[in-house]
mmCIF file of the N, C-alpha and C atoms, coordinates in Angstrom:
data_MODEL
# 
_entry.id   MODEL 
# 
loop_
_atom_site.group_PDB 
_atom_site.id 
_atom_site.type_symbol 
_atom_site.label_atom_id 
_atom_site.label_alt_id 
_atom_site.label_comp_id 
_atom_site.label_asym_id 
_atom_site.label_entity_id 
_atom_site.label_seq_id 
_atom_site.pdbx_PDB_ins_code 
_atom_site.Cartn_x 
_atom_site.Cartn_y 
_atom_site.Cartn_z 
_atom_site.occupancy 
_atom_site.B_iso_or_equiv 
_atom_site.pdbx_formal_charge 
_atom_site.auth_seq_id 
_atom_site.auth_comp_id 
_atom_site.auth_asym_id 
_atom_site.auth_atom_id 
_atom_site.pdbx_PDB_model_num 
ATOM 1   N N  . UNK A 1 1  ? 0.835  -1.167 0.000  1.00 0.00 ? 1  UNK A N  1 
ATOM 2   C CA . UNK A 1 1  ? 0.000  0.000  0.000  1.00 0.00 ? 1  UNK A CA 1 
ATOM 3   C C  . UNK A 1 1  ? 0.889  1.242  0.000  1.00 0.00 ? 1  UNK A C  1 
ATOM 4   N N  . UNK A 1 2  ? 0.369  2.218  -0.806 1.00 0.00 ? 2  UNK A N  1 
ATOM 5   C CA . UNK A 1 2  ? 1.121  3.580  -0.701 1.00 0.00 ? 2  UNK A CA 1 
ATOM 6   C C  . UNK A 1 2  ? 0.526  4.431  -0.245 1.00 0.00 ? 2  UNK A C  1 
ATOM 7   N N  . UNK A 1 3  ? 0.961  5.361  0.747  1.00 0.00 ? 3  UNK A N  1 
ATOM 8   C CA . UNK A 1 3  ? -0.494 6.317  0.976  1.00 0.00 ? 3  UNK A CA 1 
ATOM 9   C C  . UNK A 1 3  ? 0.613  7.700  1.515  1.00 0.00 ? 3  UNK A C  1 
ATOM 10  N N  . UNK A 1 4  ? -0.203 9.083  0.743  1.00 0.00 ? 4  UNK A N  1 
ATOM 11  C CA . UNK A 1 4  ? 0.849  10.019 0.738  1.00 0.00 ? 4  UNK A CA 1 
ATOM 12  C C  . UNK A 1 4  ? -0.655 11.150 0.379  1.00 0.00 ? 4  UNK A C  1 
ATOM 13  N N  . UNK A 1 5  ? -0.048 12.343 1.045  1.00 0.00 ? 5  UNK A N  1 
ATOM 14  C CA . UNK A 1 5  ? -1.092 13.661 1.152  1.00 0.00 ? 5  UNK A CA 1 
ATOM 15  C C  . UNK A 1 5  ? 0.034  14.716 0.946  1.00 0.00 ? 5  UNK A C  1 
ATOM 16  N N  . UNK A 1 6  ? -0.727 15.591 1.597  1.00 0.00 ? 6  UNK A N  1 
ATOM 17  C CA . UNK A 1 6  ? -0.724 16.988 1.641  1.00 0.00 ? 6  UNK A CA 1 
ATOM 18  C C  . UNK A 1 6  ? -1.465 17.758 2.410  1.00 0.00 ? 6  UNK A C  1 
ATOM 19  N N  . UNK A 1 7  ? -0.926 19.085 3.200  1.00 0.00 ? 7  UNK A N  1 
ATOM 20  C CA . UNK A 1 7  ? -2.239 19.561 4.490  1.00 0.00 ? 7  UNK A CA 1 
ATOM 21  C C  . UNK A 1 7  ? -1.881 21.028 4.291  1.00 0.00 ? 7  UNK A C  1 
ATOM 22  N N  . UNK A 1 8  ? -2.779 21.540 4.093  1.00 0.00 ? 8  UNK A N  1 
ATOM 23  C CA . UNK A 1 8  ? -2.704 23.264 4.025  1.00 0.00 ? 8  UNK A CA 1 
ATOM 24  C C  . UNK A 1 8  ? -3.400 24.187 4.752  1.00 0.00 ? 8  UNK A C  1 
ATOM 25  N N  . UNK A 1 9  ? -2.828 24.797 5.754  1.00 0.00 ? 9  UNK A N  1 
ATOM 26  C CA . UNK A 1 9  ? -3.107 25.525 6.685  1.00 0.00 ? 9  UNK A CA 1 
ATOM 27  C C  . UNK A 1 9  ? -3.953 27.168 6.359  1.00 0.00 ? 9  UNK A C  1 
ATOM 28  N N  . UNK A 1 10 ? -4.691 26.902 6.247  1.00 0.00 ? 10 UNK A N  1 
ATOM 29  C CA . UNK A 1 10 ? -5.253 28.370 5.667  1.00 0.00 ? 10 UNK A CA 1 
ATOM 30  C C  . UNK A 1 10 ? -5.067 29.546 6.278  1.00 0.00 ? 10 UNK A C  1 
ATOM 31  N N  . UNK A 1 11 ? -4.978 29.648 7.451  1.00 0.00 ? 11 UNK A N  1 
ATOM 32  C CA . UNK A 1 11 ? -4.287 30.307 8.393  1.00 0.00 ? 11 UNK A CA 1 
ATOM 33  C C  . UNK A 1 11 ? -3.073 30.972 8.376  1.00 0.00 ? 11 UNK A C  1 
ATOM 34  N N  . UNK A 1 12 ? -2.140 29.748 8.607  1.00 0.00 ? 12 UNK A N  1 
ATOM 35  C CA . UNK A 1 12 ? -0.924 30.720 8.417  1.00 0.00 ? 12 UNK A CA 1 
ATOM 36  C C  . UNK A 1 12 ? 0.041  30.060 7.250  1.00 0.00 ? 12 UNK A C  1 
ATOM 37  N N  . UNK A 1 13 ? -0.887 29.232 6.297  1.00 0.00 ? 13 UNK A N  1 
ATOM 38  C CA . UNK A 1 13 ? -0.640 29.170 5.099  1.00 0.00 ? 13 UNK A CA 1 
ATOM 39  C C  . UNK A 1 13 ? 0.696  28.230 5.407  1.00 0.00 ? 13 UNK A C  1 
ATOM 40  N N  . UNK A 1 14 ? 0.667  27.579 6.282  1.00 0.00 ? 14 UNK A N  1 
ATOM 41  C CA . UNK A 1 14 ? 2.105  26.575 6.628  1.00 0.00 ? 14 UNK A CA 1 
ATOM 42  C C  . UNK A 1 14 ? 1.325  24.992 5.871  1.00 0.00 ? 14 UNK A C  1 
ATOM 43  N N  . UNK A 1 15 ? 2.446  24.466 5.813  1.00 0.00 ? 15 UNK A N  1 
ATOM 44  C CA . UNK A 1 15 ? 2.525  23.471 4.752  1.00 0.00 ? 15 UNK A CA 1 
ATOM 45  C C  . UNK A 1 15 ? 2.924  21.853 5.552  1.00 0.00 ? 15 UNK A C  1 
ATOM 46  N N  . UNK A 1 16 ? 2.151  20.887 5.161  1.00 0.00 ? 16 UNK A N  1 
ATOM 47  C CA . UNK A 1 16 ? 2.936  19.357 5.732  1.00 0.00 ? 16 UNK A CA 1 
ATOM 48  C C  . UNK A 1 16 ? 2.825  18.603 4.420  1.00 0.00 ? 16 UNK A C  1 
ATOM 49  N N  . UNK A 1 17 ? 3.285  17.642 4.494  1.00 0.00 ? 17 UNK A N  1 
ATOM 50  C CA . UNK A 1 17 ? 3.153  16.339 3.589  1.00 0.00 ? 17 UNK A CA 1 
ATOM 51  C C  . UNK A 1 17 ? 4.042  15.151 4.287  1.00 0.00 ? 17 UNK A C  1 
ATOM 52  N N  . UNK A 1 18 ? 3.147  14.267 3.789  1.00 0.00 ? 18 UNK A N  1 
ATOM 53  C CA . UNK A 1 18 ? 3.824  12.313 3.860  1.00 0.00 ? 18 UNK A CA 1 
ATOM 54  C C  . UNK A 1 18 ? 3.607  11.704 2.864  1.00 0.00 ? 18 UNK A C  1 
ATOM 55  N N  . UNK A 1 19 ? 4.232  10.730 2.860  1.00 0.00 ? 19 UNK A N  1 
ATOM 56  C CA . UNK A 1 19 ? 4.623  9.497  1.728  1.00 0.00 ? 19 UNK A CA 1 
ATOM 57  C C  . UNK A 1 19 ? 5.375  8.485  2.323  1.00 0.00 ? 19 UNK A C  1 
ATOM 58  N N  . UNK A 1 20 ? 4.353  7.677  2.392  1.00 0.00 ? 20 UNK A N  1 
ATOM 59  C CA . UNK A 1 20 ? 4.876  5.955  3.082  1.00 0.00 ? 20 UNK A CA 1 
ATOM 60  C C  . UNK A 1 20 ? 4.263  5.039  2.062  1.00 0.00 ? 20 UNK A C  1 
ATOM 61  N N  . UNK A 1 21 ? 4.908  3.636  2.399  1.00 0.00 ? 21 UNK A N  1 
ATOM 62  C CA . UNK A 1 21 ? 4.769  2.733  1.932  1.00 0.00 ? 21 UNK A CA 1 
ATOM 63  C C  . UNK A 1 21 ? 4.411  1.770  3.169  1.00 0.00 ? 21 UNK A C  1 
ATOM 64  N N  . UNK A 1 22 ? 3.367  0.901  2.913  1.00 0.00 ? 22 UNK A N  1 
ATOM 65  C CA . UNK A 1 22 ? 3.439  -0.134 3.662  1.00 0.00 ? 22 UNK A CA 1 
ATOM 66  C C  . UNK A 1 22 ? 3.239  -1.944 3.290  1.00 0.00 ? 22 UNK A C  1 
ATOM 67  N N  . UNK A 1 23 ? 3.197  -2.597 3.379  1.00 0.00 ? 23 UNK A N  1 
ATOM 68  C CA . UNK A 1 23 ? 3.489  -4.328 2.924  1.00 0.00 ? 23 UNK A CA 1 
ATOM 69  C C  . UNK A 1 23 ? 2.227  -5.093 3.779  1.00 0.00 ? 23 UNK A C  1 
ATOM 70  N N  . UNK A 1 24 ? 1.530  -5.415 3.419  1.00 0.00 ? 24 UNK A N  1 
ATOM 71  C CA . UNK A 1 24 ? 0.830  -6.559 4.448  1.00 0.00 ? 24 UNK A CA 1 
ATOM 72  C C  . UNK A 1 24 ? 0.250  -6.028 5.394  1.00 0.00 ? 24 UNK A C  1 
ATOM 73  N N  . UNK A 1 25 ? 0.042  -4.688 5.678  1.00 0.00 ? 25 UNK A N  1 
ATOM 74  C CA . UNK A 1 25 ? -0.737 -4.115 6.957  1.00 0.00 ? 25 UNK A CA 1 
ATOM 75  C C  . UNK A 1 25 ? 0.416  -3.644 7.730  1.00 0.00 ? 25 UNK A C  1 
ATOM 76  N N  . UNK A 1 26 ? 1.600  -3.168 7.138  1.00 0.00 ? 26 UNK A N  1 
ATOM 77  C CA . UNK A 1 26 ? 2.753  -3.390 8.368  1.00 0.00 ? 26 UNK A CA 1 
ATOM 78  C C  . UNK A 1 26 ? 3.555  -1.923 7.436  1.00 0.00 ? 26 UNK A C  1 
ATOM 79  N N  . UNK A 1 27 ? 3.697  -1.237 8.071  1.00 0.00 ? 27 UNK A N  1 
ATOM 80  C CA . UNK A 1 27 ? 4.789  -0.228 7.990  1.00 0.00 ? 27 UNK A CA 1 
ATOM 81  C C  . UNK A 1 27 ? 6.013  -0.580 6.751  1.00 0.00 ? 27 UNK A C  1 
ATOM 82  N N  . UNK A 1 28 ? 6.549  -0.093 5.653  1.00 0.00 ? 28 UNK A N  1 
ATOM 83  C CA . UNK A 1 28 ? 7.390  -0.445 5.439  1.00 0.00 ? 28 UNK A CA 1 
ATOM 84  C C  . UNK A 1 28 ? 8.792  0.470  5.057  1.00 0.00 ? 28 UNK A C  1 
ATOM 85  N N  . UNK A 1 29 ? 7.912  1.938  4.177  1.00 0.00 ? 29 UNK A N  1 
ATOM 86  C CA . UNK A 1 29 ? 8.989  2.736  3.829  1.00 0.00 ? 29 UNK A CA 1 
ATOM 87  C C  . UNK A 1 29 ? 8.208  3.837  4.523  1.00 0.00 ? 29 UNK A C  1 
ATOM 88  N N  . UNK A 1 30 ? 9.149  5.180  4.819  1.00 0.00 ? 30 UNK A N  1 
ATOM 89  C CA . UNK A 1 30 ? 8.386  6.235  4.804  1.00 0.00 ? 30 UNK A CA 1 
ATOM 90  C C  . UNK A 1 30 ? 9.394  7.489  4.071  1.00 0.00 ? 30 UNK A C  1 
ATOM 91  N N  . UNK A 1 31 ? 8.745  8.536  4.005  1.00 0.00 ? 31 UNK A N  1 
ATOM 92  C CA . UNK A 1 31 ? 9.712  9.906  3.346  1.00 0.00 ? 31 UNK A CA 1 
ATOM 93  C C  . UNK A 1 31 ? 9.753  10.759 4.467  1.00 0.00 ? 31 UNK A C  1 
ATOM 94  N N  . UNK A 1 32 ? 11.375 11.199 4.396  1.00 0.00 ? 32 UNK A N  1 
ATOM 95  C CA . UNK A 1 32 ? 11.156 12.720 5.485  1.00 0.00 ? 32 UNK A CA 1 
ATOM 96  C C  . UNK A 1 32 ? 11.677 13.593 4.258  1.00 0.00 ? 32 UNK A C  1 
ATOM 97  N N  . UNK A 1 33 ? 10.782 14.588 3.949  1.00 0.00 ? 33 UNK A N  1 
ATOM 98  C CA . UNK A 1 33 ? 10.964 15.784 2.654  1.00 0.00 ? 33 UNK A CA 1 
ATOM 99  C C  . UNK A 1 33 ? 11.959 16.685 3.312  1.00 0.00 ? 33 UNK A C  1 
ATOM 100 N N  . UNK A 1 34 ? 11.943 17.312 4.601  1.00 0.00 ? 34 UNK A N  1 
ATOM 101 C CA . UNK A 1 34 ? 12.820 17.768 4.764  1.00 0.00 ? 34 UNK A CA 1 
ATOM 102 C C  . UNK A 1 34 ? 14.579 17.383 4.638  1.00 0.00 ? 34 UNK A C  1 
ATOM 103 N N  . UNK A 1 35 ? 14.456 16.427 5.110  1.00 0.00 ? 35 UNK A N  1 
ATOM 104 C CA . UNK A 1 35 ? 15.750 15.766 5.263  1.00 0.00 ? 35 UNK A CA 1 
ATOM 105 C C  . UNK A 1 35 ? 16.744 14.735 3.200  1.00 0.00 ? 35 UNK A C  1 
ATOM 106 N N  . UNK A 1 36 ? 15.313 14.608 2.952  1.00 0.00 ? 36 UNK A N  1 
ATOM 107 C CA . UNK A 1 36 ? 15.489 13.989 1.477  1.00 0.00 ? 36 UNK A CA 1 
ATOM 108 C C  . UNK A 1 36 ? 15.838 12.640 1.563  1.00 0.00 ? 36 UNK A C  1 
ATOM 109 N N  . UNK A 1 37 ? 15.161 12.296 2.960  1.00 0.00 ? 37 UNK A N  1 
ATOM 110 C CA . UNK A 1 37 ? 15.699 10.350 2.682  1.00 0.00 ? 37 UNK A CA 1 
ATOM 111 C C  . UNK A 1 37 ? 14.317 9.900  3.323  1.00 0.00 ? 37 UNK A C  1 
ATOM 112 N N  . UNK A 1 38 ? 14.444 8.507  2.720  1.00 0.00 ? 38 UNK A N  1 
ATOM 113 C CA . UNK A 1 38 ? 13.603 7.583  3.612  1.00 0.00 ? 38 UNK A CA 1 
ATOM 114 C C  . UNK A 1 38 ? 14.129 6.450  4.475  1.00 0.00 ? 38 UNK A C  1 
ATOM 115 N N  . UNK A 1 39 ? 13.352 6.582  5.067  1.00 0.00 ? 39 UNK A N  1 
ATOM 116 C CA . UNK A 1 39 ? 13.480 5.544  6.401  1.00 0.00 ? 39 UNK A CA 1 
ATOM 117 C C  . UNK A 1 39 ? 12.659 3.900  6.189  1.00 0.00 ? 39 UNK A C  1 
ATOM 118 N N  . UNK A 1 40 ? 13.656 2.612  6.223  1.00 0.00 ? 40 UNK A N  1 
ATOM 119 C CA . UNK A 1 40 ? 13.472 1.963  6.199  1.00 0.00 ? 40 UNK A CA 1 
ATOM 120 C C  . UNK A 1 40 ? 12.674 1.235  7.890  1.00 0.00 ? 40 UNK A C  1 
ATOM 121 N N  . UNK A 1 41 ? 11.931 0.987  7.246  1.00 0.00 ? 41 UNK A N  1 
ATOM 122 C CA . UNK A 1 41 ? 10.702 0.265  8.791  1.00 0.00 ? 41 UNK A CA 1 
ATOM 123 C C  . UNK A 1 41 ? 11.270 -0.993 9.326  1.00 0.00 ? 41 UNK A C  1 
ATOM 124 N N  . UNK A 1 42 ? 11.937 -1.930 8.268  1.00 0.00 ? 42 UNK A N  1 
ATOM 125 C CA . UNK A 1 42 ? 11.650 -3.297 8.462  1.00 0.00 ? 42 UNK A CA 1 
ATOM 126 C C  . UNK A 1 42 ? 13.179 -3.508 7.728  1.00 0.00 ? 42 UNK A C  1 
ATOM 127 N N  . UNK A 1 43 ? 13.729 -4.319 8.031  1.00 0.00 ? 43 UNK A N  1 
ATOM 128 C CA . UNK A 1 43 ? 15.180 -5.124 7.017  1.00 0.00 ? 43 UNK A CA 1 
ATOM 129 C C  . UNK A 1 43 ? 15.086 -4.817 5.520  1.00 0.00 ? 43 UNK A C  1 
ATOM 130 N N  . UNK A 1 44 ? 13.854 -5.673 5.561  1.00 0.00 ? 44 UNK A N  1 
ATOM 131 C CA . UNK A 1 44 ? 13.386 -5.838 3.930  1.00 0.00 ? 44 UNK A CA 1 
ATOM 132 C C  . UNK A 1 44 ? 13.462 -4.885 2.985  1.00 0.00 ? 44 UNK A C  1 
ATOM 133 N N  . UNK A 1 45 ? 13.323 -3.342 4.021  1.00 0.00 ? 45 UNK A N  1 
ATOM 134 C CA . UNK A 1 45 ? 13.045 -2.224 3.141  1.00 0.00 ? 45 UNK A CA 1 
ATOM 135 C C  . UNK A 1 45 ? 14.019 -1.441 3.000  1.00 0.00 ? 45 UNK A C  1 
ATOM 136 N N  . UNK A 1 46 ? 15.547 -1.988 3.122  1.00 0.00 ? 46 UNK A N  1 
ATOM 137 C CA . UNK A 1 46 ? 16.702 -0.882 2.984  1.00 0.00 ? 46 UNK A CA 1 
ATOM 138 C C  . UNK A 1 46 ? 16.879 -1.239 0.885  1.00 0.00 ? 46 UNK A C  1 
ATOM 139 N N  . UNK A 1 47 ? 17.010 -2.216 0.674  1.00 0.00 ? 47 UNK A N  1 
ATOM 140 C CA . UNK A 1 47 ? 17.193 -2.016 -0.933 1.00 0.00 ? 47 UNK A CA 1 
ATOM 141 C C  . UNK A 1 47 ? 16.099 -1.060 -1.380 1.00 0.00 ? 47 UNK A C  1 
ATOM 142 N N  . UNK A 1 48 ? 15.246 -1.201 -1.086 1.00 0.00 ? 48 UNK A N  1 
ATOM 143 C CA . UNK A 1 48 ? 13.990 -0.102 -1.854 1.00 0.00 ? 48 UNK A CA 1 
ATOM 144 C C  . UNK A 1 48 ? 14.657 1.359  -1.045 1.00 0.00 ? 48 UNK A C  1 
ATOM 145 N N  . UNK A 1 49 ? 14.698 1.295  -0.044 1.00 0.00 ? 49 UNK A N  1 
ATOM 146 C CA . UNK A 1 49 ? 14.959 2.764  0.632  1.00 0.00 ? 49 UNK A CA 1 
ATOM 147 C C  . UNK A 1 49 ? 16.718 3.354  -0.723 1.00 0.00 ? 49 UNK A C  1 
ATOM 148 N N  . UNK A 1 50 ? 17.527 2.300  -0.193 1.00 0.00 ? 50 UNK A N  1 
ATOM 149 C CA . UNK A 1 50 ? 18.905 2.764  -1.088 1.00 0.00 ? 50 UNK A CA 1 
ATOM 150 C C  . UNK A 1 50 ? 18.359 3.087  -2.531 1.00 0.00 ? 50 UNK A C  1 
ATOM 151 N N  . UNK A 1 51 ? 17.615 2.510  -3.211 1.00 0.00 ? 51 UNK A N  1 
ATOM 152 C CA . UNK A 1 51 ? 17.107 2.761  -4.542 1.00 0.00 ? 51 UNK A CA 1 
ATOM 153 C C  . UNK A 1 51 ? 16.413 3.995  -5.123 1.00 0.00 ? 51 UNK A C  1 
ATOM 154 N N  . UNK A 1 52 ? 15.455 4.383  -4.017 1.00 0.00 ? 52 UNK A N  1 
ATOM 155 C CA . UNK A 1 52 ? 14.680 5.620  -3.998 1.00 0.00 ? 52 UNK A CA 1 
ATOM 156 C C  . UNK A 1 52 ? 15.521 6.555  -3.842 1.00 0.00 ? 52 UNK A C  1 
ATOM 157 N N  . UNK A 1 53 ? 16.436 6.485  -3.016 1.00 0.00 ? 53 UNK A N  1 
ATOM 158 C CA . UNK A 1 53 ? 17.339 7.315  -2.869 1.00 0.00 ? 53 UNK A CA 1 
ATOM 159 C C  . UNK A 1 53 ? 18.508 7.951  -3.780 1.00 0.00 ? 53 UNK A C  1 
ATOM 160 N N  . UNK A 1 54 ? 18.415 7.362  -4.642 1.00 0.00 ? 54 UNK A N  1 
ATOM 161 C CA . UNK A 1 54 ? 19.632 7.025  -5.421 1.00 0.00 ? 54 UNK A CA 1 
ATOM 162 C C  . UNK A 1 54 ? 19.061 7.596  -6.840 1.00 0.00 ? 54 UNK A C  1 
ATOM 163 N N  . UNK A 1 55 ? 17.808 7.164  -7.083 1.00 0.00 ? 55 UNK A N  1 
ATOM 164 C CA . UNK A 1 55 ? 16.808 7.363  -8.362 1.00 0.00 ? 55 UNK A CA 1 
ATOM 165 C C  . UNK A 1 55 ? 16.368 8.978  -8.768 1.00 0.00 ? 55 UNK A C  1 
ATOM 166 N N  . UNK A 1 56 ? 16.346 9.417  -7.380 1.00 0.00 ? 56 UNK A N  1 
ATOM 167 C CA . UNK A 1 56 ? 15.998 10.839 -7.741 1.00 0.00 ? 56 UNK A CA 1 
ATOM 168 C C  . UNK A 1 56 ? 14.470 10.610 -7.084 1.00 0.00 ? 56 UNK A C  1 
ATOM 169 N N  . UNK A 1 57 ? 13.837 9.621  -6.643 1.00 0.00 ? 57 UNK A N  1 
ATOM 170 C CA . UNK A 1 57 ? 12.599 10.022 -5.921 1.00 0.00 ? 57 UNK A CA 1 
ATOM 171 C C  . UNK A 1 57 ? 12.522 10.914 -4.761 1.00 0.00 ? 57 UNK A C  1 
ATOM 172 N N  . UNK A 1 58 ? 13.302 11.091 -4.155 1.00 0.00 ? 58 UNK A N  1 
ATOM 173 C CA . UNK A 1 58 ? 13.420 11.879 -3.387 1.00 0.00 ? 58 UNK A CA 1 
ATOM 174 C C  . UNK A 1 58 ? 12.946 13.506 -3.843 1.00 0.00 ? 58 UNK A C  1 
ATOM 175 N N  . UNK A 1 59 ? 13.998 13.730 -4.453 1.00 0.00 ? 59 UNK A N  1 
ATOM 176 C CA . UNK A 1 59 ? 13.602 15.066 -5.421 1.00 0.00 ? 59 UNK A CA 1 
ATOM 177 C C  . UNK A 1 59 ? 12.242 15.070 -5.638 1.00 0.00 ? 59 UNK A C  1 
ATOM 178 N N  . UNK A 1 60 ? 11.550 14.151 -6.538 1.00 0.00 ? 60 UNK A N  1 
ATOM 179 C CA . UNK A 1 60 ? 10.431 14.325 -6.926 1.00 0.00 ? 60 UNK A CA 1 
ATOM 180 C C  . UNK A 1 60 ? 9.466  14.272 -5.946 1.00 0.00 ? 60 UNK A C  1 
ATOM 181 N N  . UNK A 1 61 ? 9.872  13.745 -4.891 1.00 0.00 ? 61 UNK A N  1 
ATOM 182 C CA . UNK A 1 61 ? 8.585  13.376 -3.742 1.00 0.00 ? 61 UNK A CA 1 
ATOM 183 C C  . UNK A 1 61 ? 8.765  14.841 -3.141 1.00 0.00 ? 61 UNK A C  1 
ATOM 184 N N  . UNK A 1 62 ? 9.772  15.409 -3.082 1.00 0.00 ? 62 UNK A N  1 
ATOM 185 C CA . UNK A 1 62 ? 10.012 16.324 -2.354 1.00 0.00 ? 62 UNK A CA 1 
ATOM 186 C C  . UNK A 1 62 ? 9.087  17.511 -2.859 1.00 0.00 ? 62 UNK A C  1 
ATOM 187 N N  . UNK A 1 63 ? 9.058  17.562 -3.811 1.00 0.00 ? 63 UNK A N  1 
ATOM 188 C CA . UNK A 1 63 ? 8.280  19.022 -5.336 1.00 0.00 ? 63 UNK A CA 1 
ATOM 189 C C  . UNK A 1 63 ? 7.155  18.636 -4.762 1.00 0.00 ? 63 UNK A C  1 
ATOM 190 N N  . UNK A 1 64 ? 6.681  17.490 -5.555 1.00 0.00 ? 64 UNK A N  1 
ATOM 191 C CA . UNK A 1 64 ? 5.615  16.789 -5.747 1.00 0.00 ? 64 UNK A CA 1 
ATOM 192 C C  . UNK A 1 64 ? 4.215  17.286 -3.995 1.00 0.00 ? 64 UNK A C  1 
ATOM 193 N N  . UNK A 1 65 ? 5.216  16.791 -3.251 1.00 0.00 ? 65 UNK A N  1 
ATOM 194 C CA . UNK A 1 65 ? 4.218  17.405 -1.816 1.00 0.00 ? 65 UNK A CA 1 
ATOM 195 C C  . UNK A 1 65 ? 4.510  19.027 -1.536 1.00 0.00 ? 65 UNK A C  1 
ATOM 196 N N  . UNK A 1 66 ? 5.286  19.760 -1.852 1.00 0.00 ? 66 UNK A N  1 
ATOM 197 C CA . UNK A 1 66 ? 5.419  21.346 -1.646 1.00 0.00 ? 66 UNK A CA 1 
ATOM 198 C C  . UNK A 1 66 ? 4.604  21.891 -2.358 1.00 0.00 ? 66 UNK A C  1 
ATOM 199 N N  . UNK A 1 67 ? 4.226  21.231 -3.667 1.00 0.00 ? 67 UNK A N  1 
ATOM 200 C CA . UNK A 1 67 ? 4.039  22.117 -4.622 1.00 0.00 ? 67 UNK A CA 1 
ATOM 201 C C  . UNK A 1 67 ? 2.609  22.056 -5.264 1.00 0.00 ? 67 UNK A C  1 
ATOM 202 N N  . UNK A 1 68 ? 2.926  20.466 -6.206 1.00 0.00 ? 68 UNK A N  1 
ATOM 203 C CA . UNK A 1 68 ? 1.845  20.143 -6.743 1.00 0.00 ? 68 UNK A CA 1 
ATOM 204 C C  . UNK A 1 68 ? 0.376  19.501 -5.833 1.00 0.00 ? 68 UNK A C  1 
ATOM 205 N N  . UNK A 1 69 ? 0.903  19.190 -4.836 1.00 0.00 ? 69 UNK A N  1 
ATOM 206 C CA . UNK A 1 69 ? 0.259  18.811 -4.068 1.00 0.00 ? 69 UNK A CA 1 
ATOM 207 C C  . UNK A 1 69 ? -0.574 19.780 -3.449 1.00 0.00 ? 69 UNK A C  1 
ATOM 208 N N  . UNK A 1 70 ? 0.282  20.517 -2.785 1.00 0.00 ? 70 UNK A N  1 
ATOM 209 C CA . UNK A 1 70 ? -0.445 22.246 -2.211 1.00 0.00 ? 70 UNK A CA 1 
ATOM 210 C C  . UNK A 1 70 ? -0.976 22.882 -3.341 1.00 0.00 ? 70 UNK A C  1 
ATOM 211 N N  . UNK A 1 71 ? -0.748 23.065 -4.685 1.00 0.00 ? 71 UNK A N  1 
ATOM 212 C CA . UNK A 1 71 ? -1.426 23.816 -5.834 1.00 0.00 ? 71 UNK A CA 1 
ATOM 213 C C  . UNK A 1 71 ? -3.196 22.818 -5.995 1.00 0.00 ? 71 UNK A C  1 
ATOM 214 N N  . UNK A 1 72 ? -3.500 21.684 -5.623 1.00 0.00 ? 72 UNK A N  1 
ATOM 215 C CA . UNK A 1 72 ? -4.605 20.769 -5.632 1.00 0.00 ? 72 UNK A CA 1 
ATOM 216 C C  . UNK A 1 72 ? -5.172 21.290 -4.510 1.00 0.00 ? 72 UNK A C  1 
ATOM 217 N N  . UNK A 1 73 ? -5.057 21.869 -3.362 1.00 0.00 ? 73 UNK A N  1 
ATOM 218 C CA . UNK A 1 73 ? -6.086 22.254 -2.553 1.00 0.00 ? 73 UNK A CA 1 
ATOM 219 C C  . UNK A 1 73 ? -6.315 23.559 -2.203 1.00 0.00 ? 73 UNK A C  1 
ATOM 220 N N  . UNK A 1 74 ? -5.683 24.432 -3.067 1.00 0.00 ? 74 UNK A N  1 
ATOM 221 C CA . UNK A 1 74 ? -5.751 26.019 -3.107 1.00 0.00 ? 74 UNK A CA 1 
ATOM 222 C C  . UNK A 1 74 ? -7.140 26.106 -4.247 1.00 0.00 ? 74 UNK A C  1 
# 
């Protein structure tokens, strides 16, 4: 399962986003946008974590929730 948002503060116009992955009901990857890495949950999930990392998803996850994401609920 993948499950990833976006939250826009109308207020003071401050910004969040997530992007995880999970396997079987169980935690598996997640994104920290600030930082530009993900965090592996489980053993299983360091090749996918090194890969994403490496691929440029990062970058894109990173836009993707600042931007396009926040431009969908304005």
């Amino acid at each position: 399962q993948r499950m990833y948002g976006c939250e826009l503060d109308d207020q003071t116009d401050s910004t969040r986003g997530h992007y995880q992955y999970g396997y079987d009901g169980m935690d598996f990857l997640s994104f920290d946008k600030n930082t530009l890495t993900f965090t592996a949950a489980v053993p299983q999930a360091v090749l996918s974590k090194n890969k994403k990392e490496t691929n440029g998803d990062s970058n894109y996850w990173k836009g993707y929730l600042e931007n396009e994401c926040i431009e969908w609920l304005k």
